[in-house]
N, C-alpha and C positions, 0 to 999 in steps of 0.2 A: 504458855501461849505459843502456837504456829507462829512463823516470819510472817503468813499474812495475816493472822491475826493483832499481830505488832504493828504492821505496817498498817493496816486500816486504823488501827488506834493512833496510831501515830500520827495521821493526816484528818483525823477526828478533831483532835487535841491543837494542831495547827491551827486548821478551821476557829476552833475557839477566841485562838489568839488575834485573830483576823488576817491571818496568810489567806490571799484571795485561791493560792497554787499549789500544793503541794508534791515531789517530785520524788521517787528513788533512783539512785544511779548507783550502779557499782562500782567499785575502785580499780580496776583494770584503768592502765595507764588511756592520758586521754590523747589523740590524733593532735596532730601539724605541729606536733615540736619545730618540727624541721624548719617548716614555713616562721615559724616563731624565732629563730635563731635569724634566719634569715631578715627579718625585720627589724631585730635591732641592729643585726650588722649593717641596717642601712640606713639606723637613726631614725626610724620614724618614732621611736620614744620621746625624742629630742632628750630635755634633763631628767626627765625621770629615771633615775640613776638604779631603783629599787625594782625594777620589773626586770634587768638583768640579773636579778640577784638566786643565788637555790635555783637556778635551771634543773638541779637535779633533783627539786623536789614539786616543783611549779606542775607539771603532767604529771604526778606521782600522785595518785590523791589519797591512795595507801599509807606516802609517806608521811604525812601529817599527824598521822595518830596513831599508835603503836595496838596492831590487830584489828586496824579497821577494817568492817568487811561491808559497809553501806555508806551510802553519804544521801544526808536528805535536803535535800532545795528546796526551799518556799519562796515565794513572791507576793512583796506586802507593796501595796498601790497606793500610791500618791495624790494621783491628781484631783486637782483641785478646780472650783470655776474660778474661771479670770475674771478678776473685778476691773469695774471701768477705773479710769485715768482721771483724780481729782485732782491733783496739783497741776496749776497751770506752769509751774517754774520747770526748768530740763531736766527729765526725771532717764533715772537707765534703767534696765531689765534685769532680772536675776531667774536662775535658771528655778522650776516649779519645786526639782527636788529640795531646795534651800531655802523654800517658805517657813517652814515650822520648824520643831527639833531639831536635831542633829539624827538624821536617822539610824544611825548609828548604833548610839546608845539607845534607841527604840526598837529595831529589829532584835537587836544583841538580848536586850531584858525579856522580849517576848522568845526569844529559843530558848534561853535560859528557861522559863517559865514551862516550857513546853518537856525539857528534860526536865524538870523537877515532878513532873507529875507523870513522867513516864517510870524514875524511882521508885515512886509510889506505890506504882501500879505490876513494875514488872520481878515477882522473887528472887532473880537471879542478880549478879551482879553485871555489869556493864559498865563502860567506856564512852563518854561523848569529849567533842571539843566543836565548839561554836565560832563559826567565823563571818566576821561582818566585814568583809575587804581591811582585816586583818593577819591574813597567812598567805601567804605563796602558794595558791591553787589559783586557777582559771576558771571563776567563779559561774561565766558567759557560758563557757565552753562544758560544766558539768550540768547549767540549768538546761542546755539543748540534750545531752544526753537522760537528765529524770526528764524530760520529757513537757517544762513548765512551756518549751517554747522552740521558734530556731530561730538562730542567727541570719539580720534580715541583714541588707545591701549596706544599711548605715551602722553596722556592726553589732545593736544593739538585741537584746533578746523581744522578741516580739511573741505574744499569745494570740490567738485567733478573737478569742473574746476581750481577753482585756485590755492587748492594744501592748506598750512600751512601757509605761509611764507606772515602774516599781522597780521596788531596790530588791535584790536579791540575798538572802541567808543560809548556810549549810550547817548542817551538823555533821561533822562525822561521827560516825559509832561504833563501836565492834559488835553492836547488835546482829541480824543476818536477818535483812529485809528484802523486800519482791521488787524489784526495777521496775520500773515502769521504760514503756515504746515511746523511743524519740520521735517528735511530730518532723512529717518532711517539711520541704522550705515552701513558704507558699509565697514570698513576695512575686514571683511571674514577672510581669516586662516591664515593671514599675521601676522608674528609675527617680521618683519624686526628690527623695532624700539627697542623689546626689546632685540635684539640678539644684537643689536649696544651700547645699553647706556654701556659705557666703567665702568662707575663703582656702575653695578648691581643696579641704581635708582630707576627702572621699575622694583619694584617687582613682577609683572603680570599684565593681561590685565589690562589700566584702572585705575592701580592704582602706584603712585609715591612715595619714601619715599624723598620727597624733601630734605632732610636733608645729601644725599649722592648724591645729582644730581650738577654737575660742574656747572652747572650756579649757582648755591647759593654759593656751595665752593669760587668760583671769586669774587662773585658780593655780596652775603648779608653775608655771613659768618665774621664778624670782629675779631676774633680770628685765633689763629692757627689752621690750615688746618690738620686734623686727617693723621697722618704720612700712615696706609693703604691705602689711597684714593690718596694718593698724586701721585706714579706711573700713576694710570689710568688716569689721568689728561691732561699726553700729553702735548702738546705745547698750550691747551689752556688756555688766560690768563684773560679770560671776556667773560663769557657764552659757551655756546656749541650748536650747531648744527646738531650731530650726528643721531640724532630721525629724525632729519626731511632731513638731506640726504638721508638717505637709503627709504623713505617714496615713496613707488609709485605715489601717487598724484601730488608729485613735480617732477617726471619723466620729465614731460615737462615745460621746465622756462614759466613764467609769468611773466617779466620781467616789472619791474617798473621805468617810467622815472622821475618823483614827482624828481625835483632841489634838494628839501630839502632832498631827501636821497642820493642824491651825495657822493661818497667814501670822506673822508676825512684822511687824514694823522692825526696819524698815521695807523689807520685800511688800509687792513684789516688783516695784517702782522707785527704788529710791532716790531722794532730793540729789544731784550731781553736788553740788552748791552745797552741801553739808558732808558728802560723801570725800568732798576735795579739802575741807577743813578739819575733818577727825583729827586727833590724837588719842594716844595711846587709851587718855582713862575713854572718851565718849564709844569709841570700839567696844572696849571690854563693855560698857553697863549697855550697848543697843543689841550684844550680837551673842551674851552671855546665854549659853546652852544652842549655839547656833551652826550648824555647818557650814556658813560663812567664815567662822574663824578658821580655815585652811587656809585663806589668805592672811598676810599680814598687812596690817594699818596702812604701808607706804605702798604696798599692791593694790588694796583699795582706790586710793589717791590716785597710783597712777591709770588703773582705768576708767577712772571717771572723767577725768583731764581728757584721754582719747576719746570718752563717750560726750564729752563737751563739745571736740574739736570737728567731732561727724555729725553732730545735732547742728552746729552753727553751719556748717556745711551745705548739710539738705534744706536750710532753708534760708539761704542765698538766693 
């Protein structure tokens, strides 16, 4: 088989799997290290302690796999319709990626799935390694180069059709497949996203001070929540959404049927009032197989107490 013979089967076999994108990028190192060093030397990680980590392999997407000479990007989509509001008790928000599975172990099983039938298929021998925002590559930064997307204003990858709202997967391989042409930028003089992030994350186009963005506050932050930040926070108790509501590309749903993102209780509203009483076992048996468990039990707790204290707030 030709590379683009491989490489159409390859994005055949995705399709299967239900990757809405399929992308090839080459492994030539990728752009703004520089800019990237520069950002954490100015803490916009805040504790994310592991994104400083293997700079010298983080743009390297070569270094990851020994003879890699492709890296393939798919984008598997999430969203979901929002169901109405039945609990009349004060309920918080959970971000749409954390309704179902862990997606995780969901994209992860479907590449695996997709290298196992490329095995199959192809006589020679070959190299894959599969990564689900588990290795130190720039996962944003290679789906803008296959070409799934660009990097909009609110840092996220954006597609013309399907809008934000998917989790990104690579393979590398030492296979030797066809690149696809990066799409240029098309957010234009839309500044929606950063007029929405509630507490000023989006320091300007492009650029994040993760260290003030609510989905870290909820989810990586293991300390106390900076009492400033804590108003803007809202009823959310596990990531935020807000960039990519207002985001015109997600004007129109794309609406994901994948089982595995099935709403699950308690998302995507959960009771405060039962959120502020957990312990350890009622976590484990509500959240089992959940990418909610990135937080811990006492993380939960305490953002529900702030999502409590801004609910009684707004309705003074």
């Amino acid at each position: 088989m030709s590379p683009l013979e491989i490489t159409t089967r390859i994005k055949a076999l995705a399709a299967e799997q239900g990757f809405c994108r399929t992308g090839i990028a080459p492994v030539e190192p990728l752009d703004r290290a520089n800019y990237y060093k520069q950002w954490l030397a100015a803490g916009r990680h805040g504790r994310m302690h592991y994104l400083s980590r293997n700079l010298g392999i983080r743009f390297h997407p070569s270094r990851i796999l020994e003879g890699a000479r492709s890296m393939v990007v798919v984008a598997h989509p999430y969203r979901r319709q929002v169901p109405d509001r039945r609990d009349s008790s004060p309920c918080g928000r959970v971000a749409m990626y954390a309704w179902g599975k862990d997606y995780h172990k969901v994209v992860r099983r479907k590449l695996f799935a997709v290298c196992d039938r490329l095995r199959e298929e192809i006589p020679h021998p070959f190299e894959t390694r599969v990564c689900v925002d588990t290795a130190p590559i720039v996962e944003r930064a290679l789906a803008a180069r296959a070409g799934i997307g660009w990097i909009g204003k609110n840092t996220m990858v954006i597609d013309p059709q399907v809008g934000s709202y998917f989790f990104v997967g690579v393979i590398a391989t030492t296979l030797e497949l066809v690149a696809d042409v990066p799409i240029g930028d098309q957010c234009g003089s839309c500044t929606r996203c950063l007029q929405a992030c509630p507490t000023g994350a989006l320091l300007r186009p492009y650029e994040m001070d993760a260290s003030r963005c609510v989905s870290y506050l909820t989810i990586e932050l293991r300390e106390s929540i900076p009492q400033e930040l804590q108003a803007a926070m809202g009823d959310w108790v596990f990531g935020c959404d807000m960039c990519q509501e207002v985001c015109p590309y997600n004007r129109k749903p794309q609406l994901q049927h994948d089982p595995a993102y099935a709403i699950k209780p308690p998302c995507p509203f959960p009771s405060l009032m039962e959120l502020c009483t957990w312990d350890d076992d009622d976590y484990a048996k509500a959240l089992a197989g959940s990418a909610l468990k990135r937080a811990t039990p006492a993380m939960l707790r305490r953002n529900a107490e702030i999502a409590r204290r801004n609910i009684a707030c707004d309705t003074r």
